[in-house]
KEFIVEX-504003 format. One record per residue (C-alpha): x, y, z. Coordinates in Angstrom, 1 decimal. Example, Ala and Ser with C-alpha at 12.3 -4.5 7.8 and 13.67 -1.06 7.14 Angstrom:
<sites>
{site {12.3, -4.5, 7.8}};
{site {13.7, -1.1, 7.1}};
</sites>
This chain:
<sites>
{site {-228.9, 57.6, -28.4}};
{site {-231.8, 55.2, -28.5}};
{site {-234.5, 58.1, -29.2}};
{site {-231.8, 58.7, -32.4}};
{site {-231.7, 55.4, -33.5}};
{site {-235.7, 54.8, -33.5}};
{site {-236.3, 57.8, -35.8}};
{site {-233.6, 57.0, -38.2}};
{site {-235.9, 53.4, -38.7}};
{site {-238.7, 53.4, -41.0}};
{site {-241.9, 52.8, -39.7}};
{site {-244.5, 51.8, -42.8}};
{site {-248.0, 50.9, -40.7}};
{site {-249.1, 49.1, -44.1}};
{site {-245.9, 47.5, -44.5}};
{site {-246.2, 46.3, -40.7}};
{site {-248.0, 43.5, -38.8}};
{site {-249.0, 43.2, -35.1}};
{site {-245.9, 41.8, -33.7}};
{site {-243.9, 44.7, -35.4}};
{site {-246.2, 47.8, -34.1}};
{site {-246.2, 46.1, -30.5}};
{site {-242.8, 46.3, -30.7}};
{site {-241.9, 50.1, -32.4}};
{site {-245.0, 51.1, -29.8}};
{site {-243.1, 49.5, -26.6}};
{site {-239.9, 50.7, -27.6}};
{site {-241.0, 54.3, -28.8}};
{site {-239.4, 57.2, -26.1}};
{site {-242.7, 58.7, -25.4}};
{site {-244.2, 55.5, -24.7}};
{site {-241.6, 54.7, -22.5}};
{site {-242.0, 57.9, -20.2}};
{site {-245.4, 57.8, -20.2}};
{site {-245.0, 54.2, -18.8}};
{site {-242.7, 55.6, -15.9}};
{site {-244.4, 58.5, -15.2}};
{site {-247.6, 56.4, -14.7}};
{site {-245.9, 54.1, -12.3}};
{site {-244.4, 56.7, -10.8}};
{site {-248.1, 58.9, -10.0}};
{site {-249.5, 55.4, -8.6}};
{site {-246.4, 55.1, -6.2}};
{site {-247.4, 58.9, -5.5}};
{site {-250.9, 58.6, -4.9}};
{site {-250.2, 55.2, -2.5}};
{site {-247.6, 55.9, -0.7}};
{site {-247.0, 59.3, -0.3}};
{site {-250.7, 60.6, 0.1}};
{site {-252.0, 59.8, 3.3}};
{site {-255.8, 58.1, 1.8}};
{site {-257.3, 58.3, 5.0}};
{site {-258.1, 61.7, 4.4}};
{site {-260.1, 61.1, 1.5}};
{site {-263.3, 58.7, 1.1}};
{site {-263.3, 55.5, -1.6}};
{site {-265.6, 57.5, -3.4}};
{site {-263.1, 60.5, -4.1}};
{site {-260.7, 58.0, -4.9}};
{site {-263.0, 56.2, -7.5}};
{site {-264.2, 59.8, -8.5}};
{site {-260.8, 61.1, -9.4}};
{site {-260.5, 57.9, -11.3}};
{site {-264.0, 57.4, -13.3}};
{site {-264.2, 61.8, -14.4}};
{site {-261.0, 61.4, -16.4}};
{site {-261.9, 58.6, -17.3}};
{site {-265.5, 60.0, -18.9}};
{site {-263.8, 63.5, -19.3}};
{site {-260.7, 61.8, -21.6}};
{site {-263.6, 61.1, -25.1}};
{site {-264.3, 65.2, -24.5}};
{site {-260.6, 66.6, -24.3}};
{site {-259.7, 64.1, -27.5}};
{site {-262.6, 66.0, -29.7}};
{site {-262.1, 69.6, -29.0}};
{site {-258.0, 68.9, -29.3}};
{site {-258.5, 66.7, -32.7}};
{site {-261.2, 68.9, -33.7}};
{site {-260.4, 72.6, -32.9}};
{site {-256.6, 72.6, -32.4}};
{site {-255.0, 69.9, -34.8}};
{site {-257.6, 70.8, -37.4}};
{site {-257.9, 74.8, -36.4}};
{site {-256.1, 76.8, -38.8}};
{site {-254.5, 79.6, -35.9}};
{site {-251.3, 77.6, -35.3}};
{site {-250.0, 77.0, -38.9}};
{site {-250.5, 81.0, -39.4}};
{site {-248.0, 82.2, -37.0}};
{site {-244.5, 81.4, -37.6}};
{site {-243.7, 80.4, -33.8}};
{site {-246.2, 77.4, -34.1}};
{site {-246.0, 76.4, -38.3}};
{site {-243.2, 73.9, -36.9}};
{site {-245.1, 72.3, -34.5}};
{site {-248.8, 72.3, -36.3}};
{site {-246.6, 70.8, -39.3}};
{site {-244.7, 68.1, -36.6}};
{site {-248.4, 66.9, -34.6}};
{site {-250.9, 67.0, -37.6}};
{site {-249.9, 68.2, -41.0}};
{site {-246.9, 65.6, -41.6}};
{site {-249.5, 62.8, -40.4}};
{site {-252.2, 63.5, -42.9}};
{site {-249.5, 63.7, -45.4}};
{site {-248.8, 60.6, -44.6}};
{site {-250.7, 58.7, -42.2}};
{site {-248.6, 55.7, -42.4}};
{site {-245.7, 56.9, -41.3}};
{site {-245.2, 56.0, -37.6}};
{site {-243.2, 58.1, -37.3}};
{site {-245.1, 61.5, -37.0}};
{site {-247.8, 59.6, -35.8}};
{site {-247.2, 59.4, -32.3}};
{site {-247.4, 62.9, -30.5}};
{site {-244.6, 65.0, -29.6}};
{site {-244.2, 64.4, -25.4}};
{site {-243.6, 68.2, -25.3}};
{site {-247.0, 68.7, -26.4}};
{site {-249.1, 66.1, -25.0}};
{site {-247.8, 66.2, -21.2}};
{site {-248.8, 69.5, -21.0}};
{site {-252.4, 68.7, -22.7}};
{site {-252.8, 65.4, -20.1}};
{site {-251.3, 67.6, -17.2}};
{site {-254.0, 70.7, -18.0}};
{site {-256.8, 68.0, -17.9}};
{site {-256.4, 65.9, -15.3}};
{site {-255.3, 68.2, -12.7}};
{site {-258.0, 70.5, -12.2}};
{site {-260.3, 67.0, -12.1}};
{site {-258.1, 65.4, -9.5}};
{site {-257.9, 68.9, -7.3}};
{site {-262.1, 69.2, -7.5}};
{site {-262.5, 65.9, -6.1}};
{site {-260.1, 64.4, -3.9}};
{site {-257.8, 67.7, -3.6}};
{site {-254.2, 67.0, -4.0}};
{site {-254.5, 63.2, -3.7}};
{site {-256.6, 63.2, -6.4}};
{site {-254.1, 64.3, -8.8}};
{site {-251.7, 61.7, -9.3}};
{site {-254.5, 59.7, -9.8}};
{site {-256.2, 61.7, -12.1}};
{site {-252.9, 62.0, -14.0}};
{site {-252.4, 58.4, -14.1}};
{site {-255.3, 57.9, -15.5}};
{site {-255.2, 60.4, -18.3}};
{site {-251.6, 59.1, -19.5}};
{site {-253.4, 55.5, -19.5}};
{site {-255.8, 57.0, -21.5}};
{site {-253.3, 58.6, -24.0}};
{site {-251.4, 55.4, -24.0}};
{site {-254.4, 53.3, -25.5}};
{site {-255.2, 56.4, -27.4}};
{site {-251.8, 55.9, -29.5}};
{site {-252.0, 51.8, -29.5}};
{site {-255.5, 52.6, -30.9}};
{site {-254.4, 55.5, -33.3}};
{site {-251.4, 53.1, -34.9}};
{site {-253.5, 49.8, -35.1}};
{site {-256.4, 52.1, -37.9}};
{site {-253.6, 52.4, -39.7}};
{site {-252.1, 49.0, -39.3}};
{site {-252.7, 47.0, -42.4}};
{site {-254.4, 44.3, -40.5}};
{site {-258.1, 44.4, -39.6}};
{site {-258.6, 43.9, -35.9}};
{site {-260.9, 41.1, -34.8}};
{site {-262.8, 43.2, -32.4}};
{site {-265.8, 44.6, -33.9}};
{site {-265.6, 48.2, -31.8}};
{site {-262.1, 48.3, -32.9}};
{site {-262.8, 47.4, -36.5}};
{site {-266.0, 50.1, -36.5}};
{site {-263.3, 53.2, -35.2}};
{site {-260.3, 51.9, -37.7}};
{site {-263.1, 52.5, -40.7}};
{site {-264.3, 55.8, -39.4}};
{site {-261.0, 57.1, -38.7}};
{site {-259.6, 55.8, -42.3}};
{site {-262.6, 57.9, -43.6}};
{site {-261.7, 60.9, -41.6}};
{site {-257.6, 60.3, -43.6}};
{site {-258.5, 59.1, -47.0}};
{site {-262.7, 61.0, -48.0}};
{site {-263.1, 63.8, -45.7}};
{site {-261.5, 65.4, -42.6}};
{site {-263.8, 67.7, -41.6}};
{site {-265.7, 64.4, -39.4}};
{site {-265.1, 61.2, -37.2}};
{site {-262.7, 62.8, -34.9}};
{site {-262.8, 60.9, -32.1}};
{site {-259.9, 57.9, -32.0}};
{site {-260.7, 55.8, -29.1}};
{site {-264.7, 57.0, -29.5}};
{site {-267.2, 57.9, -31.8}};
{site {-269.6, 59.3, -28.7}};
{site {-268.7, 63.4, -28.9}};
{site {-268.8, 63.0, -33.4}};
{site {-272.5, 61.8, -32.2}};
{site {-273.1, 64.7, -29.8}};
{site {-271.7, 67.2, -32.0}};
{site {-273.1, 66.0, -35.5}};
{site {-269.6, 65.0, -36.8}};
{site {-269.5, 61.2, -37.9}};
{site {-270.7, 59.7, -40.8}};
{site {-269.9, 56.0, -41.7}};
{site {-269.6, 55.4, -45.5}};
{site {-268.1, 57.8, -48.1}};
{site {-272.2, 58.2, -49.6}};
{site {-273.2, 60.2, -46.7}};
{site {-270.5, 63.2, -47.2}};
{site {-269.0, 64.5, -50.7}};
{site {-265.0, 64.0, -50.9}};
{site {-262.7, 66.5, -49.8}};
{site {-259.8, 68.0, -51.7}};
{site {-257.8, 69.2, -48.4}};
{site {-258.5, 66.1, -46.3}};
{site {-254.1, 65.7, -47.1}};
{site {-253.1, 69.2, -46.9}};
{site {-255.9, 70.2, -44.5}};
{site {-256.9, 73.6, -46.4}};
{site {-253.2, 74.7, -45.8}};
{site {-252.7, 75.7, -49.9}};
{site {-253.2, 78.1, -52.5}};
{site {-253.7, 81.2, -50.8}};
{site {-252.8, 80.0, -47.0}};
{site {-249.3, 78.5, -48.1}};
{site {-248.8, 82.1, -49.5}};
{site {-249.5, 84.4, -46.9}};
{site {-248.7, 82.0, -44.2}};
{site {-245.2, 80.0, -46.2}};
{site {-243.9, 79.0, -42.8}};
{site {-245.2, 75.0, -42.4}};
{site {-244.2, 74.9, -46.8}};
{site {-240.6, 76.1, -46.3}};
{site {-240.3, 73.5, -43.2}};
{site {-241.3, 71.4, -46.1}};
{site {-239.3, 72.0, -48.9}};
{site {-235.9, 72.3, -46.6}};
{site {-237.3, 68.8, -45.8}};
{site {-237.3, 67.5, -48.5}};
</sites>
């Protein structure tokens, strides 16, 4: 009932100021499990694991990887997933390509496609924080590791929403990511794909910082999914037009 009742509000992020996204973020379903499921892998992880079987530094270790792992995973998902072309060309993932990245750069300030879909990003958090947690503290290290990666994801929204809050954030690291991300939406997609960092976009040769250092690009709404795509591959367009 309440997951109804906060999609059938609309969510404008220019329209909205701080006090109103603190409040849609709080009160958003996803949000909210996240929140318990993070509670719930501390409880785990003190509790149930017995720590004396581990040392403080597997502890810290599970803790501080996902921690310098979580910049990596949020590239190569923004990067070669939400931007890839695979999923919108087969007609069992057009739906969900359309619901996690297409309907966003359509409109990025809608809040309400901007948040992921928690049947998609569980399974991402769960497949990279696991594997860290099991290499270096063995099962103990998991809940923590998995805490610590739906933190991660839980700034990673709060961060996403406030670049496209109207209001320019005070911080000056915060301000520098909103302006590379709203240059990644509004001149050119195919850079500045980190959210919460601009350090793999360094690595990999993807950021730029002012709309003179890349030439504008005619898909950075539509992605590349027209002409030719949205005819052999109609799937994510008839999603579309029965939605509208």
């Amino acid at each position: 009932m309440f997951t109804r009742q906060w999609y059938q509000e609309k969510y404008h992020l220019d329209r909205m100021t701080f006090n109103d996204l603190m409040w849609a973020y709080v009160s958003y379903p996803s949000i909210q499990v996240y929140a318990i499921l993070l509670f719930s892998s501390l409880i785990v992880a003190i509790y149930v694991y017995p720590f004396s079987l581990v040392s403080p530094f597997q502890i810290l270790g599970s803790i501080i990887v996902t921690l310098l792992a979580y910049p990596f995973v949020e590239y190569v998902v923004h990067r070669f997933i939400l931007h890839g072309q695979y999923l919108y060309r087969s007609p069992w993932t057009a739906a969900l390509w359309k619901r996690i990245h297409y309907d966003h750069h359509q409109d990025p300030n809608d809040l309400r496609v901007l948040f992921g879909a928690v049947s998609t990003t569980l399974p991402t958090i769960v497949v990279a924080t696991f594997p860290i947690g099991i290499g270096i503290a063995g099962w103990i290290g998991v809940p923590l590791s998995f805490a610590t990666g739906l933190a991660c994801f839980m700034v990673y929204e709060l961060c996403h929403c406030m670049q496209h809050l109207r209001v320019n954030p005070k911080n000056k690291f915060l301000r520098r990511i909103k302006r590379h991300h709203l240059l990644h939406h509004f001149h050119n997609e195919q850079g500045n794909y980190g959210i919460t960092s601009l350090l793999c976009d360094h690595l990999f040769g993807s950021v730029y910082s002012s709309a003179e250092e890349i030439p504008v690009s005619q898909t950075v709404s539509n992605l590349g999914y027209q002409d030719a795509e949205r005819l052999h591959y109609p799937w994510v367009a008839q999603l579309s037009e029965q939605k509208e």
